[in-house]
C-alpha positions in Angstrom: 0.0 0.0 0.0 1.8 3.5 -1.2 2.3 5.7 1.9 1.6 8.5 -0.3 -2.5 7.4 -0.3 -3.9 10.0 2.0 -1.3 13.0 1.5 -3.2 15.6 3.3 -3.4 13.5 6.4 -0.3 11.5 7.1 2.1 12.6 4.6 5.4 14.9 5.5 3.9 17.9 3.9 0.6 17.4 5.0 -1.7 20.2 5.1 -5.3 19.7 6.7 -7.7 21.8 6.4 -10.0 23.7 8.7 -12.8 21.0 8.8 -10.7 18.2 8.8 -8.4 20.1 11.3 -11.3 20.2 13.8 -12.5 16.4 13.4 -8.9 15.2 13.8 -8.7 17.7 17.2 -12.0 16.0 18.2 -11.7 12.7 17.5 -9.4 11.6 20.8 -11.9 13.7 23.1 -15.1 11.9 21.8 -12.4 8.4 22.2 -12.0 9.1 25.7 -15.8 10.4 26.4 -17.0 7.3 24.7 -14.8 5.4 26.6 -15.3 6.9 30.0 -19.2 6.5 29.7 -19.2 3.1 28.6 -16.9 2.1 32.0 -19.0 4.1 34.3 -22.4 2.4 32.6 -20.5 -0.9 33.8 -19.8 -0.1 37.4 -23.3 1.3 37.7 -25.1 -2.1 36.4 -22.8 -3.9 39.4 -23.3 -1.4 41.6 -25.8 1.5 41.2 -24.6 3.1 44.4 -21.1 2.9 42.7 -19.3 6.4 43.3 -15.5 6.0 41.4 -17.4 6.7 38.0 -20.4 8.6 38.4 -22.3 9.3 35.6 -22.4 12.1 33.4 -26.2 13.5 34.6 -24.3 13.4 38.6 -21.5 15.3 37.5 -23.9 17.7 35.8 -26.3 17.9 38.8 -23.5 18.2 40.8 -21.8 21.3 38.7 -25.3 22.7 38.5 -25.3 22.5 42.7 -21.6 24.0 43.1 -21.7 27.1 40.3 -25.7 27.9 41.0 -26.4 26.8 44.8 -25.9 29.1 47.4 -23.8 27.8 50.5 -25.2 27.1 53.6 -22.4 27.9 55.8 -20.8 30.1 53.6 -23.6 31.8 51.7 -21.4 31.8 48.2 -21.6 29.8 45.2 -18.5 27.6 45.7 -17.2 26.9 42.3 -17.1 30.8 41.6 -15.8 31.6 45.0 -13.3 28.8 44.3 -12.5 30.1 41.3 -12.2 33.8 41.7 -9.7 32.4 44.9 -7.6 31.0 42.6 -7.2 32.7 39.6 -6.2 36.1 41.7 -2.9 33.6 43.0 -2.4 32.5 40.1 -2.3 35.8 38.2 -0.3 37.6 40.7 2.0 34.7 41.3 2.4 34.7 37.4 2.8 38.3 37.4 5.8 39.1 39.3 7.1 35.8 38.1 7.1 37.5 34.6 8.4 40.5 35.6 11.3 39.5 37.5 12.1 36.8 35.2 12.4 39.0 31.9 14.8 41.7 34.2 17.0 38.8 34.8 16.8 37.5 31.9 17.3 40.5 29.9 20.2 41.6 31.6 22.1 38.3 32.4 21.7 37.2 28.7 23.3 40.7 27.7 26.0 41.5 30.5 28.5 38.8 30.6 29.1 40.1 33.9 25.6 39.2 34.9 25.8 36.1 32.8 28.8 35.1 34.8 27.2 36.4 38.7 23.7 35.5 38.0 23.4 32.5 35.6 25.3 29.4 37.7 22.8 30.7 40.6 19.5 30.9 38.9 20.4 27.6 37.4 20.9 25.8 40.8 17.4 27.3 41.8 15.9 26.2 38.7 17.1 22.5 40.1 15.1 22.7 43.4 11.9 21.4 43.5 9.4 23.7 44.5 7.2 21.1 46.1 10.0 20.2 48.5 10.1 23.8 49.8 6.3 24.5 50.2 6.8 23.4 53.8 9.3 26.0 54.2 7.5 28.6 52.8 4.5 27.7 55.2 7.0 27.9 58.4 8.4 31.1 57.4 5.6 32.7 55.4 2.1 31.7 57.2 -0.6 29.6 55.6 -1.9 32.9 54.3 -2.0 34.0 50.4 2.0 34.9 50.8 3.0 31.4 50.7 0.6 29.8 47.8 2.0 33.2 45.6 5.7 32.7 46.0 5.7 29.0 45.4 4.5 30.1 42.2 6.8 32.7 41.3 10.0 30.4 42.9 8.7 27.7 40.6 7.9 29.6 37.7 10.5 32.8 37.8 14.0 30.6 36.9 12.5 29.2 34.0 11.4 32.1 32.7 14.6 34.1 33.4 16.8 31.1 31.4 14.5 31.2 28.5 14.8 35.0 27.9 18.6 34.7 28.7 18.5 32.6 26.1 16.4 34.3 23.9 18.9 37.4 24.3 22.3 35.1 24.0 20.6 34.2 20.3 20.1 38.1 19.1 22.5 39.1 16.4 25.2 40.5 17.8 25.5 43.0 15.0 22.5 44.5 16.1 23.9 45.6 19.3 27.1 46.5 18.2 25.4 49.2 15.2 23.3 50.6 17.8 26.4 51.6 20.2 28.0 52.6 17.3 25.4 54.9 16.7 25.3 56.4 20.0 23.1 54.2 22.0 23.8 54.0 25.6 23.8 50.7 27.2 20.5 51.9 29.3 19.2 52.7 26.2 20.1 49.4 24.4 18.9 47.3 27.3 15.3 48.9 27.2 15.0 50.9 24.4 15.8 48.2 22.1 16.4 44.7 23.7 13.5 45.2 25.8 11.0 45.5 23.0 12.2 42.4 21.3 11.6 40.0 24.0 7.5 40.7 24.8 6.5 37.7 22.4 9.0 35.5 23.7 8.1 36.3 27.6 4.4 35.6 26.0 5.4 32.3 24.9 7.3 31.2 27.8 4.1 32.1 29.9 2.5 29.5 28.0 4.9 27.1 28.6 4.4 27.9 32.6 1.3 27.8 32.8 1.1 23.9 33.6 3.6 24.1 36.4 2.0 27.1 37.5 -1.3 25.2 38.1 0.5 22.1 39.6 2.3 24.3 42.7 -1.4 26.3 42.9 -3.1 23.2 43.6 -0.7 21.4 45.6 -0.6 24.6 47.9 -4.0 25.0 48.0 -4.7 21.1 48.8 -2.7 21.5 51.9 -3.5 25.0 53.6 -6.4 27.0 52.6 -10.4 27.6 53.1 -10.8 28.6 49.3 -9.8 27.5 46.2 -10.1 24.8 43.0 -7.3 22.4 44.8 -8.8 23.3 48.5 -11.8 21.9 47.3 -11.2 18.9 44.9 -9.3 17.4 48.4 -11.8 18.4 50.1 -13.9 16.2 48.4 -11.9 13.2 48.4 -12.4 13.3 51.9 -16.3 12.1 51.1 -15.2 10.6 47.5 -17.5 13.0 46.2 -16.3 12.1 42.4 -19.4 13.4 40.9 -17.7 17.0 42.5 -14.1 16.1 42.2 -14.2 15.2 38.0 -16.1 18.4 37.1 -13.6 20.5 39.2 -10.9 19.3 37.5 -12.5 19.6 34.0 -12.8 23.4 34.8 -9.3 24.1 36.2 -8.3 22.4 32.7 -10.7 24.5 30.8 -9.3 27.7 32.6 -5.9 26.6 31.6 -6.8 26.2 28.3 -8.5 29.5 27.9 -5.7 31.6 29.5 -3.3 29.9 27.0 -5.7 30.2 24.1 -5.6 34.1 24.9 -1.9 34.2 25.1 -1.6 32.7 21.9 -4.0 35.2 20.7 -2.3 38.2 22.5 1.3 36.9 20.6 -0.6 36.7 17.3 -2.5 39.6 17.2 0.2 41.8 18.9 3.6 40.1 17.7 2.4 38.7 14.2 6.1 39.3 13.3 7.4 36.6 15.7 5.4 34.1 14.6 6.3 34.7 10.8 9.9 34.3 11.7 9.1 31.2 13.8 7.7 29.5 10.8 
């Protein structure tokens, strides 16, 4: 059989289009739907009371109760509370993160002075598992919001500031010499003209952080707070409360996939330059 019979859907130069683009993206989702429904219709013909796999009308009621239903002892609706909790230490954990990481970046990846100071340490830090020093930060820091935002930012922030360090280290150097040449001071190179150069990239390694992000969000969350997405899918394990537990994390990956569908949008509509060089 020639390898060359479907050439728009296997083949090295393969190029799909928009329908077929969209069936091909939807074909492992409705895989894995079919195949979760047809396991949980098993478990509930043993055992109707069965609570590992609930079905998908439980998960629904369930979502319905959290987003719509007003909490007794509370008097919120948890999943926004939940949510509104965790997206404001998320975004300010990601924030400063960003910020920090594309100043050390920037000026490490340009001042071999820097490079030399700076680049062996943020390395080392970039080694440490932030997960092993969330007990730390609770001992030194409180339980509070401090804690949950800098595990973020130490787990995000020397990732960030190699990649732009990198991203410099691969700028023509030609560029920078010309613009001394022409009278550019250094402050003026660094931010006036460097600077400018690295928003897409700092964009794209935002995306790339967004996962680990999540990960050191929930884990913090699971293990001191009263709010939050990861607060509340352990504390539902407590009662194996799937029916709560599976739509909860269904939205922390829908949130993760809108906030890096709107990066992506932000670097094309903003930066459309940096992805035509990118191929």
């Amino acid at each position: 059989m020639s390898s060359n019979r479907h050439p728009r859907l296997w083949g090295l130069h393969a190029r799909p289009g928009r329908r077929l683009g969209w069936l091909l993206a939807a074909i492992p989702f409705l895989l894995l739907m079919l195949a979760y429904g047809l396991a949980s219709h098993q478990r509930h013909q043993d055992n109707p009371a069965d609570k590992v796999l609930p079905t998908a009308g439980q998960m629904l009621d369930a979502a319905q109760r959290m987003a719509f239903g007003v909490d007794a002892r509370s008097g919120k609706r948890l999943l926004w509370a939940d949510t509104a909790a965790s997206l404001q230490r998320l975004l300010i954990g990601l924030g400063l993160a960003a910020l920090v990481g594309l100043l050390l970046g920037l000026n490490i990846g340009l001042f071999p002075g820097m490079s030399a100071g700076g680049m062996p340490f943020v390395t080392f830090l970039s080694m440490v598992p932030p997960l092993a020093v969330l007990p730390i930060l609770f001992i030194s820091l409180g339980v509070d919001e401090l804690s949950k935002i800098a595990l973020i930012f130490i787990g995000v922030v020397p990732v960030i500031t190699r990649d732009i360090a990198a991203q410099v280290a691969q700028m023509p150097r030609e560029q920078i010499t010309k613009a001394l040449t022409l009278g550019a001071t250094p402050l003026r190179l660094t931010y006036g003209i460097v600077l400018p150069q690295l928003w897409p990239r700092l964009i794209a390694s935002l995306r790339l952080s967004l996962g680990a992000a999540w990960l050191f969000l929930i884990a913090a969350e699971a293990i001191a707070a009263d709010a939050g997405l990861g607060y509340r899918v352990f504390l539902m394990r407590r009662y194996l409360a799937m029916d709560v537990i599976l739509p909860y994390v269904l939205w922390i990956t829908l949130l993760g996939f809108a906030m890096d569908l709107a990066l992506r949008g932000l670097l094309r509509w903003r930066f459309p330059w940096y992805q035509a060089a990118r191929g």
